[in-house]
C-alpha positions in Angstrom: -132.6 -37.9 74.2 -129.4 -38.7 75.8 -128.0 -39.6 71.7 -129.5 -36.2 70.6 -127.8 -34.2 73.6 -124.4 -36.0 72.5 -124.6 -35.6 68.8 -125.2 -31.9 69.5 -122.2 -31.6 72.3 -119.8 -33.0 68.7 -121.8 -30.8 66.5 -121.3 -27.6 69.0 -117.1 -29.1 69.8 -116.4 -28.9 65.8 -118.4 -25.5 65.2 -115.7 -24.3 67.8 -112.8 -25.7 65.7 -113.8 -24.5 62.6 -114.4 -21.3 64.0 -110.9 -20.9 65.4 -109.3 -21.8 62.4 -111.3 -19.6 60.2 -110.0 -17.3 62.9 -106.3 -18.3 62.7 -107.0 -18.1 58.7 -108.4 -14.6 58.8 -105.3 -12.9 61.3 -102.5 -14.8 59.0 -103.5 -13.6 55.3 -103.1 -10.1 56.3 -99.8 -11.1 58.1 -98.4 -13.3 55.2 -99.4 -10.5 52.8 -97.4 -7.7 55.1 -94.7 -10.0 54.8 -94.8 -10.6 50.9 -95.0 -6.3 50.8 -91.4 -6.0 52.6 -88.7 -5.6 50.2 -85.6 -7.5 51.5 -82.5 -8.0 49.8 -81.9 -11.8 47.9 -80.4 -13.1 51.4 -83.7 -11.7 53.1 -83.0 -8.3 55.0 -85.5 -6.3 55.0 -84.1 -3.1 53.0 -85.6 -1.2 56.1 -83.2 -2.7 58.3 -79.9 -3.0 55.6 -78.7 -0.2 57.2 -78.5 -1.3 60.2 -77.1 -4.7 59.3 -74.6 -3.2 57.9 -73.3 -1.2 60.7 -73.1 -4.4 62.6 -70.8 -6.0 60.0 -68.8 -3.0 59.7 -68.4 -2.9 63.7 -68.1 -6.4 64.0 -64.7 -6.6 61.4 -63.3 -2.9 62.5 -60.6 -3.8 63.8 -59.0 -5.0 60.3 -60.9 -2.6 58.3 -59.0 0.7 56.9 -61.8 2.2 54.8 -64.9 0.8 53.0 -67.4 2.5 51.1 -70.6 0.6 50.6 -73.4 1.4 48.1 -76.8 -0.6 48.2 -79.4 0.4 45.1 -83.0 -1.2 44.7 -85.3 -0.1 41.9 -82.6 2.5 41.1 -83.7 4.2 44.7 -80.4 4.5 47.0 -81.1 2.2 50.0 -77.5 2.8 51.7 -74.6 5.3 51.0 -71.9 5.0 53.6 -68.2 5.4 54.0 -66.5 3.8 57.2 -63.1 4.1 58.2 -59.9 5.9 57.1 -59.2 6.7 53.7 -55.5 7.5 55.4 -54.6 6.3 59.1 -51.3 8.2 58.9 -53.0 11.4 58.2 -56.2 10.6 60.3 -58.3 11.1 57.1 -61.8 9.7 57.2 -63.3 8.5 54.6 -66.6 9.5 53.4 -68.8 9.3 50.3 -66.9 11.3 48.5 -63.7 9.5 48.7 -62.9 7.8 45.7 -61.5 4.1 45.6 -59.4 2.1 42.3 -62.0 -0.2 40.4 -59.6 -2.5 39.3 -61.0 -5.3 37.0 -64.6 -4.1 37.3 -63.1 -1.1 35.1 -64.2 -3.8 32.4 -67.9 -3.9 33.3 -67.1 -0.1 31.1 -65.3 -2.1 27.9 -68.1 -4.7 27.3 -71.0 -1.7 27.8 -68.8 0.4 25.3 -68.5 -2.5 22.8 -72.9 -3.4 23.3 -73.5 0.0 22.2 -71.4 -0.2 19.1 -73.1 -3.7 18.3 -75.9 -1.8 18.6 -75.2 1.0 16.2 -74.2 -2.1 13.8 -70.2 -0.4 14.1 -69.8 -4.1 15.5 -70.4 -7.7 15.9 -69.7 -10.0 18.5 -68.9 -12.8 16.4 -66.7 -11.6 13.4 -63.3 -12.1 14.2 -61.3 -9.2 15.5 -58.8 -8.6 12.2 -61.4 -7.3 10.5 -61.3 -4.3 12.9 -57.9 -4.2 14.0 -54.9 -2.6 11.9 -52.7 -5.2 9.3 -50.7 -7.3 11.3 -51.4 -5.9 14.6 -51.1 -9.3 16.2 -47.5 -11.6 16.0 -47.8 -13.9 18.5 -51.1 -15.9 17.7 -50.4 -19.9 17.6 -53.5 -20.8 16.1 -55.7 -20.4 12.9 -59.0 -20.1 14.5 -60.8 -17.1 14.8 -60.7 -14.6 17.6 -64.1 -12.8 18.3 -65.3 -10.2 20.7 -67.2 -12.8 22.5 -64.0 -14.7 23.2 -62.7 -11.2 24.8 -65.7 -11.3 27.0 -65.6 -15.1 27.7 -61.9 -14.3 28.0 -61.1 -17.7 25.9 -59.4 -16.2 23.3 -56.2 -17.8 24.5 -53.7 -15.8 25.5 -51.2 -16.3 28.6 -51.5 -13.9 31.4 -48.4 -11.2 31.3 -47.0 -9.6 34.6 -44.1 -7.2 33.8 -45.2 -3.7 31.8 -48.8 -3.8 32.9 -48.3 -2.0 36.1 -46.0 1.4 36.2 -44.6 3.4 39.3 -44.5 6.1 37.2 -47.2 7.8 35.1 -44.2 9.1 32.5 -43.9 5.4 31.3 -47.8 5.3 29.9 -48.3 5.1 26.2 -51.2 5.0 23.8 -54.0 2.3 24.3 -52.7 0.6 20.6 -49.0 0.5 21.1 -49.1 -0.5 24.6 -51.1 -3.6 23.4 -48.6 -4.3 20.9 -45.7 -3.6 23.0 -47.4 -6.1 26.0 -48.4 -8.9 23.0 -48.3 -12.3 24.7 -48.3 -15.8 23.4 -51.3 -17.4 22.4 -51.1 -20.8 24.2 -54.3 -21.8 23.7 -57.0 -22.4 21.3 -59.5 -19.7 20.9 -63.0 -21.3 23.3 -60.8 -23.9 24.7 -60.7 -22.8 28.0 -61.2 -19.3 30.6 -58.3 -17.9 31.2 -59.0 -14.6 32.5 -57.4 -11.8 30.5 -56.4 -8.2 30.9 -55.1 -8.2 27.4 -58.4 -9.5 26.1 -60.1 -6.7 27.6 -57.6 -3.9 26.8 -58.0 -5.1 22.9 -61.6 -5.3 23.1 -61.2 -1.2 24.8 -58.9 -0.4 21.7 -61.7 -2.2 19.2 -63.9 0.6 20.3 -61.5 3.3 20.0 -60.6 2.5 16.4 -64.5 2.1 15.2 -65.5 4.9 17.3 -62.5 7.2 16.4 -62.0 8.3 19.8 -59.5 7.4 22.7 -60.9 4.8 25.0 -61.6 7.5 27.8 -62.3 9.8 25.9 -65.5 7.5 24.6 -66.3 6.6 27.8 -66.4 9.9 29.5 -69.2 10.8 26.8 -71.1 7.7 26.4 -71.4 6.4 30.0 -70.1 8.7 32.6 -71.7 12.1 30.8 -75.4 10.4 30.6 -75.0 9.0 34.1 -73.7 11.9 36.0 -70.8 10.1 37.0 -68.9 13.2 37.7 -66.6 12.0 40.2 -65.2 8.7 38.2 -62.1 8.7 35.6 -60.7 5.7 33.3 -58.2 8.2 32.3 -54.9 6.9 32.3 -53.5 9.5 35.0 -57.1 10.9 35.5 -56.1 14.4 33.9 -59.4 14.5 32.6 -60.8 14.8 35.9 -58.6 16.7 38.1 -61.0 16.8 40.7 -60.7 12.4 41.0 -57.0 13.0 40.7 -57.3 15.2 43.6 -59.1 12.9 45.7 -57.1 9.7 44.4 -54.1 11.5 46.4 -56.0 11.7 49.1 -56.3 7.7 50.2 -54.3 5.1 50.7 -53.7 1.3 50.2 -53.1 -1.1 52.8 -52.6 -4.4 53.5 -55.4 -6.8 55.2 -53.9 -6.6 58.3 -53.7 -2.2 57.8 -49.9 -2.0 56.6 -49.6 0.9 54.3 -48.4 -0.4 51.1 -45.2 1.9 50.6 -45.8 2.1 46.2 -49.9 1.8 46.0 -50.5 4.6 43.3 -49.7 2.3 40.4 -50.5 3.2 36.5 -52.1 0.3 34.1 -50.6 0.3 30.7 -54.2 -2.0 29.7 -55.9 1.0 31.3 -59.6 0.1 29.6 -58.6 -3.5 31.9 -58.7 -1.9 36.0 -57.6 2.2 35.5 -61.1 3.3 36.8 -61.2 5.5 39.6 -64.2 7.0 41.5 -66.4 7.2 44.1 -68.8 3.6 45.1 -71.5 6.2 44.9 -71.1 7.2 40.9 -70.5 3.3 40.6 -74.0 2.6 41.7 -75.0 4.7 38.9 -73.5 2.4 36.5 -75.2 -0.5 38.1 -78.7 1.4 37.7 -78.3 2.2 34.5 -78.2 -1.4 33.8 -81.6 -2.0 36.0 -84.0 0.7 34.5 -87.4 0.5 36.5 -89.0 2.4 33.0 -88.1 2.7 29.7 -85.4 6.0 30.3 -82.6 3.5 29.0 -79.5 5.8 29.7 -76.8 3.5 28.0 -78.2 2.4 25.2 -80.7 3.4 22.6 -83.4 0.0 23.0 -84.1 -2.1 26.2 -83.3 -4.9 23.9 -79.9 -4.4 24.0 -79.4 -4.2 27.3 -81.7 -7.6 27.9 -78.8 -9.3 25.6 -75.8 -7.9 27.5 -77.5 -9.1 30.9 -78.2 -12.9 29.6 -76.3 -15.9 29.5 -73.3 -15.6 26.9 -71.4 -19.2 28.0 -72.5 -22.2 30.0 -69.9 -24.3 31.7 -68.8 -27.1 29.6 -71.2 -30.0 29.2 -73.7 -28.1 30.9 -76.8 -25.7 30.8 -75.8 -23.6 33.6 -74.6 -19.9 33.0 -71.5 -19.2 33.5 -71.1 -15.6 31.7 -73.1 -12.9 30.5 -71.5 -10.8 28.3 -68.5 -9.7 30.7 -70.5 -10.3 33.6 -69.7 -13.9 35.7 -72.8 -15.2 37.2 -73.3 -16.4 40.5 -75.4 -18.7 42.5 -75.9 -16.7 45.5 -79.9 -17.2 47.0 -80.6 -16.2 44.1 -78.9 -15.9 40.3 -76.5 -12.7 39.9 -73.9 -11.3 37.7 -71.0 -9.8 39.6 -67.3 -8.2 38.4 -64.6 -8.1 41.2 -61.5 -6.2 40.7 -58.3 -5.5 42.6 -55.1 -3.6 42.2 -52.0 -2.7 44.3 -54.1 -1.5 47.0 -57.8 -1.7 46.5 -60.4 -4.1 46.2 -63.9 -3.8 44.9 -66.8 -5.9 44.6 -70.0 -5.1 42.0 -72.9 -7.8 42.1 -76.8 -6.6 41.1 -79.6 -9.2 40.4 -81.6 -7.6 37.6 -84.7 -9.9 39.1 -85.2 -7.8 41.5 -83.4 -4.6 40.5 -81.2 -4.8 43.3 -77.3 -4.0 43.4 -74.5 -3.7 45.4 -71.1 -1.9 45.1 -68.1 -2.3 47.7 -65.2 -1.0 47.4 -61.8 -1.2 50.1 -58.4 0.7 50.2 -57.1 -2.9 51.1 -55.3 -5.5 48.5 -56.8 -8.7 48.5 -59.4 -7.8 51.1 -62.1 -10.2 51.5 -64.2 -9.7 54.4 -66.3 -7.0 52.6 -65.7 -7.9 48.9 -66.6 -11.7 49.4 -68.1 -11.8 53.4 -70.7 -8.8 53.7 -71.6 -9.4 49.5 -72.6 -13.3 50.9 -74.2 -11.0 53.7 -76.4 -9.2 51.5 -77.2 -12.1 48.5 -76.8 -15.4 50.7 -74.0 -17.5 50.3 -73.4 -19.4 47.3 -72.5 -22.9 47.5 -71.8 -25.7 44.7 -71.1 -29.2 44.6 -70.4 -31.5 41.4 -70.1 -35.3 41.5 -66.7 -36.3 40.5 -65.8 -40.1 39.1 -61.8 -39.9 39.6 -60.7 -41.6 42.6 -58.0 -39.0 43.7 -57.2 -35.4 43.5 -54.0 -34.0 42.2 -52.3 -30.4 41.5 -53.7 -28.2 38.9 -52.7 -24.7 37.3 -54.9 -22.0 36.6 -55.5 -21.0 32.7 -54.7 -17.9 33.4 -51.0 -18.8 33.9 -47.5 -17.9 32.5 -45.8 -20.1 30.5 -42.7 -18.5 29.1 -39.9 -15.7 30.5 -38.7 -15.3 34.2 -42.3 -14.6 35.6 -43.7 -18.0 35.1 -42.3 -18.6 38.3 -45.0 -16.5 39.7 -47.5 -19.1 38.1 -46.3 -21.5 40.0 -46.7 -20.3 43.5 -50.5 -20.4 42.0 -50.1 -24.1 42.2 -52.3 -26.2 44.4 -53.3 -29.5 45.2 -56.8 -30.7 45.0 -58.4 -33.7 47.1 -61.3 -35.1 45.5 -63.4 -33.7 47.6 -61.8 -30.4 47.2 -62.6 -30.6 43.3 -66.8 -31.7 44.2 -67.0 -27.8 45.5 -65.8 -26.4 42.7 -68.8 -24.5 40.3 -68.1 -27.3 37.5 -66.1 -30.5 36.5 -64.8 -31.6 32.8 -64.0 -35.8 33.1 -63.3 -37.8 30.5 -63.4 -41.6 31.2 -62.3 -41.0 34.7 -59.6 -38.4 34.1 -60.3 -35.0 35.2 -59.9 -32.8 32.1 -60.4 -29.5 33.9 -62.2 -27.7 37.0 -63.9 -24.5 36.8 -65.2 -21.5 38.8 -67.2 -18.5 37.0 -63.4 -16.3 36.8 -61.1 -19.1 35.9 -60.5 -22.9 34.8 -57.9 -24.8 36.8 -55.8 -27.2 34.8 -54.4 -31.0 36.0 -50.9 -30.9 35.9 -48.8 -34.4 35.7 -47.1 -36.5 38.3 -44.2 -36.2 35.7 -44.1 -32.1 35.8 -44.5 -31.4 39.8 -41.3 -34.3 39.6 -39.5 -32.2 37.4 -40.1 -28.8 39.8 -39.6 -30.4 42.4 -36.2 -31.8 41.3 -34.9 -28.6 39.6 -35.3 -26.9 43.0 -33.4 -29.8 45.2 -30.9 -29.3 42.6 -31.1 -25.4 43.1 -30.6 -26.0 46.8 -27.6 -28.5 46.0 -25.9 -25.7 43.8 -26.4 -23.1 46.7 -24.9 -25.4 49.1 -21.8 -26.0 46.7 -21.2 -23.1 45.7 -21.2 -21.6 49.6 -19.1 -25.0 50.4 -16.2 -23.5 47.7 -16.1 -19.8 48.9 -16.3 -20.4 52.8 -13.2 -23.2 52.3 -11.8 -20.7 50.5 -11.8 -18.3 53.0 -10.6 -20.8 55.2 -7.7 -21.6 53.1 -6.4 -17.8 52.4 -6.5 -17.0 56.5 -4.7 -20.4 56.9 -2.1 -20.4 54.0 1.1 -18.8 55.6 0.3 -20.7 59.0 0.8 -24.1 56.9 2.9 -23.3 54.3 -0.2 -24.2 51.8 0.2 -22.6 48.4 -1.9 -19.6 48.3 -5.4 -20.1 47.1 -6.5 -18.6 43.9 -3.7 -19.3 41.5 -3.6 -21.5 38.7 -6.9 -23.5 37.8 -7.7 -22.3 41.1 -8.3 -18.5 40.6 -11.1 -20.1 37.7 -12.7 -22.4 40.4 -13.3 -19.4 42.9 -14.7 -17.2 40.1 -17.3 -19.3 38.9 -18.3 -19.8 42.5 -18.2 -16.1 43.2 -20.3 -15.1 40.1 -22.5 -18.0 41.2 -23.2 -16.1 44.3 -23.5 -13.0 42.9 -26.1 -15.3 40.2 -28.5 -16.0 43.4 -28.2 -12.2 44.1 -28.9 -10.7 41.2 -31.7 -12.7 40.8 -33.5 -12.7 44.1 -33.2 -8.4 43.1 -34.5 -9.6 39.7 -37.8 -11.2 41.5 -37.8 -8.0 44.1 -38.1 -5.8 41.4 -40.8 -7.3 39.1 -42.6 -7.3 42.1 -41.9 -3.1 42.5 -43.8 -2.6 39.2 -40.4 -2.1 37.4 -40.9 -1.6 33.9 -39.1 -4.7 31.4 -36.5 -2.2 30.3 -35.5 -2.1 33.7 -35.2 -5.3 34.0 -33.2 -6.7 30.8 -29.7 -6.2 32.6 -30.1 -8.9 35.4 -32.1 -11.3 32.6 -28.5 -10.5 30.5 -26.1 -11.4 33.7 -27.9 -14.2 34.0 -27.7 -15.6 30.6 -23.7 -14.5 30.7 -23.5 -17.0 33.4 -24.9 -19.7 31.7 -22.4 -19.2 28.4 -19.5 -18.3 32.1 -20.2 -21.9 33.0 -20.1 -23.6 29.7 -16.9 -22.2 29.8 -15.9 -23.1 33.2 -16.8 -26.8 32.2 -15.0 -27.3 28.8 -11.5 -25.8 30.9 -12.5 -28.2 33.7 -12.7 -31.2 31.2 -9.0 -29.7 29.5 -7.2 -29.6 32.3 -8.1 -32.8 34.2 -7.6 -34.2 30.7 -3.5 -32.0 31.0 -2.8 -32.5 34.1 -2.8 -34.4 37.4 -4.1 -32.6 40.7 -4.9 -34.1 43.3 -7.7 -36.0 44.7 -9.2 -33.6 47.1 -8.8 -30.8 44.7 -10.3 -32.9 41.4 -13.1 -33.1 43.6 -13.7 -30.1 44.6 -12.9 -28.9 40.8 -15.6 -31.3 39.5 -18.0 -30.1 42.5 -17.8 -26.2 41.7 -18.6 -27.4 37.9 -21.5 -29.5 39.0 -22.5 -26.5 41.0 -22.0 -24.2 37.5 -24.4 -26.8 35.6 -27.0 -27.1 38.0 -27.1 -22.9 38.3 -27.3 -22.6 34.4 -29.7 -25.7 33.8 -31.9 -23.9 36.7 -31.1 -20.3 34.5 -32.3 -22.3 30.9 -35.1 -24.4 32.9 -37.7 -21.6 34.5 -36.0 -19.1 31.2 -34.5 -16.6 33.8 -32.8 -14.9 30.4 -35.8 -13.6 29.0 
């Protein structure tokens, strides 16, 4: 009796057990199914409380915030639509959702939709090259035989080096037509077409004028009927100056750029000569619009005539070297955030803006800042809303090193630029990057979805390096000469010296002088590339310069003569020789980083 009793005490202990965890079982389907039914954004927030979240971010970065508009869409349903900040601290303007913001480079997003829906009408096709549907010798510069195609415009790998002067203007007089300014802005092809990503504003801009010559109609024109007339995008322009919306031209005057930490940029109404490449203007709200029309939750396809179409603009166009991963989709860069998504970021003189959607789940985002370079809302609340991404590559070499990005300069003053774009790597450095080209332990190239980097030599850094130690030397010379020459003319009747400036003299103070004036006029030169001051502009300090290089050829063959004709004397042969090693290093320095052209 006493086994019975404690056989049924177990029996009665596990019927208890099993009954509780039927009873745990039964409460936590229906709360793991109300969990699967909230809709949350690819970093988890529930759309319910986006809102909300969003508020915080705002609040929590305020402080170096001027204005941002933010625009969250899911299943082409508005989730957010919000405007914080000042569109104009002088003026105490707010902004709102109808203030309207500069694109910049996601003005492209609206060049590779305009090219799909010609590919779809059969007008083109992404892989015949691009002479077929460009004018006879259209192109002068190109350095290679292979074929340039529209999908090397969207991979930007058709090989061109990036150009700084005559893309931006101050002043909207100085615009021409899509097809000359591409002609008059031609740069050299450096590299072979699919070589490498080099991201490129000309690449886009011919890609825009493509359209306009198969589709017979202006650039804007085309766009304003294809894209922003089915999408009720009244409040957006790619117009050059926007005079086909006067009402976007209205607000554009209405905002303006600052700095990241809220300095008003003095000149931030700027004009693209490669409009089709960031001239967009318009509010975050009609943007959204853009980025539904590439999510349809039915079959009401706005842009294009079949859903097959769009599937093809929206997959994976290029991997990353070696790999299977998918780098671009038609225009679009793709991103490992939580979860995969195809973004375009763009930036001008003033603005910044940010347009990510992951068509998995029909959700997008659109941000858009009156502040250059700004990246607490265009990189920080985007990682916010789709979870930050993160990569890491194993990499062989043993040591880091400095490396270019493709999209560089090469030739004419501005290369300089490229090189402040210069950076040194560790090896760890190069693991985070999205992917790694090695070739029997030598890094070939480093990538991220916008841009390869490039491994410059030991032998090159040398060489910058040493031409500016040699700039500095020719500085220091040349102030040496004019400040003992000052010396000498406020001391030359006190003892009896002959007056300074005669004879070979009088050439030995000029050189110095114009060297002098050489560091001015080019420091003025940099200042006002930097103004957006067309080349025209510029040509006169690129001529002094190259007047002082043929000065100081001079300067040396009379320096040679007369040392060869007569005797001076020690000091002064020194100094003599100094001022021409100062007129060498200046002109090799002029010839060197091509500050003539």
């Amino acid at each position: 009796m006493k086994i019975k009793r404690r056989h049924h005490g177990l029996i009665k202990m596990i019927a208890c057990i099993l009954s509780l965890l039927f009873f745990i079982m039964t409460c936590a389907v229906p709360a793991r199914a109300e969990v699967d039914r909230v809709e949350t954004t690819p970093s988890r927030i529930a759309l319910s409380s986006l809102e909300e979240t969003i508020d915080s971010y705002v609040a929590t970065n305020q402080k170096n915030t001027a204005a941002v508009s933010v625009v969250a869409i899911k299943n082409g349903v508005t989730i957010v639509n919000k405007a914080y900040g000042y569109a104009d601290f002088e003026q105490q303007n707010k902004a709102d959702t109808s203030t309207v913001f500069e694109w910049g480079s996601t003005s492209k997003l609206l060049v590779w939709a305009s090219v799909m829906q010609l590919v779809e009408q059969g007008k083109l096709d992404l892989d015949t090259d691009i002479h077929e549907y460009l004018p006879e010798g259209f192109l002068k510069k190109l350095e290679y035989d292979a074929p340039i195609t529209l999908m090397n415009l969207m991979h930007h790998n058709a090989g061109w080096e990036d150009r700084l002067i005559d893309l931006w203007y101050s002043s909207e007089s100085d615009i021409v037509e899509l097809g000359e300014a591409l002609q008059k802005f031609e740069p050299r092809q450096i590299d072979k077409p699919g070589s490498v990503v080099a991201y490129s504003n000309y690449g886009t801009a011919m890609a825009a004028y493509i359209v306009e010559v198969q589709s017979g109609q202006p650039f804007y024109k085309y766009v304003s009927e294809h894209i922003f007339n089915p999408l009720n995008m009244k409040d957006t322009s790619i117009h050059p100056s926007q005079y086909d919306n006067l009402h976007v031209l209205k607000r554009r005057n209405e905002i303006q750029g600052y700095t990241t930490s809220l300095k008003l940029i003095p000149k931030n109404r700027a004009y693209i000569s490669l409009y089709p490449a960031g001239g967009a203007i318009g509010t975050a709200e009609d943007a959204a619009k853009f980025l539904a029309a590439l999510m349809p939750v039915d079959h009401s396809n706005l842009l294009f005539a079949n859903k097959e179409t769009l599937d093809e603009m929206l997959s994976p166009s290029l991997n990353y070297d070696g790999t299977s991963n998918p780098r671009i989709a038609h225009g679009f860069f793709e991103v490992e955030y939580w979860v995969p998504a195809l973004e375009h970021a763009g930036s001008t003189a003033g603005f910044t803006s940010k347009f990510v959607i992951d068509p998995e789940s029909n959700f997008g985002l659109v941000v858009m800042t009156n502040q250059s370079n700004e990246m607490a809302y265009s990189v920080g609340l985007v990682q916010k809303v789709f979870g930050s991404s993160f990569s890491t590559n194993s990499v062989t070499s043993e040591r880091g090193g400095y490396y270019l990005p493709a999209r560089r300069v090469v030739s004419g003053f501005t290369k300089a630029y490229s090189m402040l774009s210069l950076q040194k790597y560790t090896t760890f450095d190069l693991s985070n990057f999205a992917n790694v080209v090695e070739r029997n332990g030598t890094i070939e190239k480093v990538s991220v979805p916008y841009n390869d980097f490039l491994p410059v030599s030991n032998l090159t850094i040398n060489l910058i390096k040493a031409s500016f130690i040699a700039l500095a030397v020719a500085i220091l010379l040349s102030l040496r000469a004019i400040i003992g020459y000052f010396i000498r003319l406020s001391k030359y009747k006190l003892k009896n010296w002959e007056r300074p400036g005669t004879g070979f003299d009088k050439y030995h103070i000029a050189i110095n002088i114009t060297s002098v004036a050489l560091i001015l006029n080019t420091i003025l030169l940099f200042m006002r590339a930097l103004g957006f001051s067309p080349y025209s502009s510029l040509r006169i300090h690129l001529i002094f310069n190259l007047v002082y290089v043929l000065l100081a050829a001079a300067y040396l063959v009379l320096l040679f003569y007369k040392l060869l004709k007569r005797n001076y004397s020690k000091k002064q042969t020194v100094v003599y020789i100094m001022s021409g090693m100062s007129a060498f290093l200046f002109a090799a320095f002029i010839m060197g980083w091509d500050l003539y052209f």
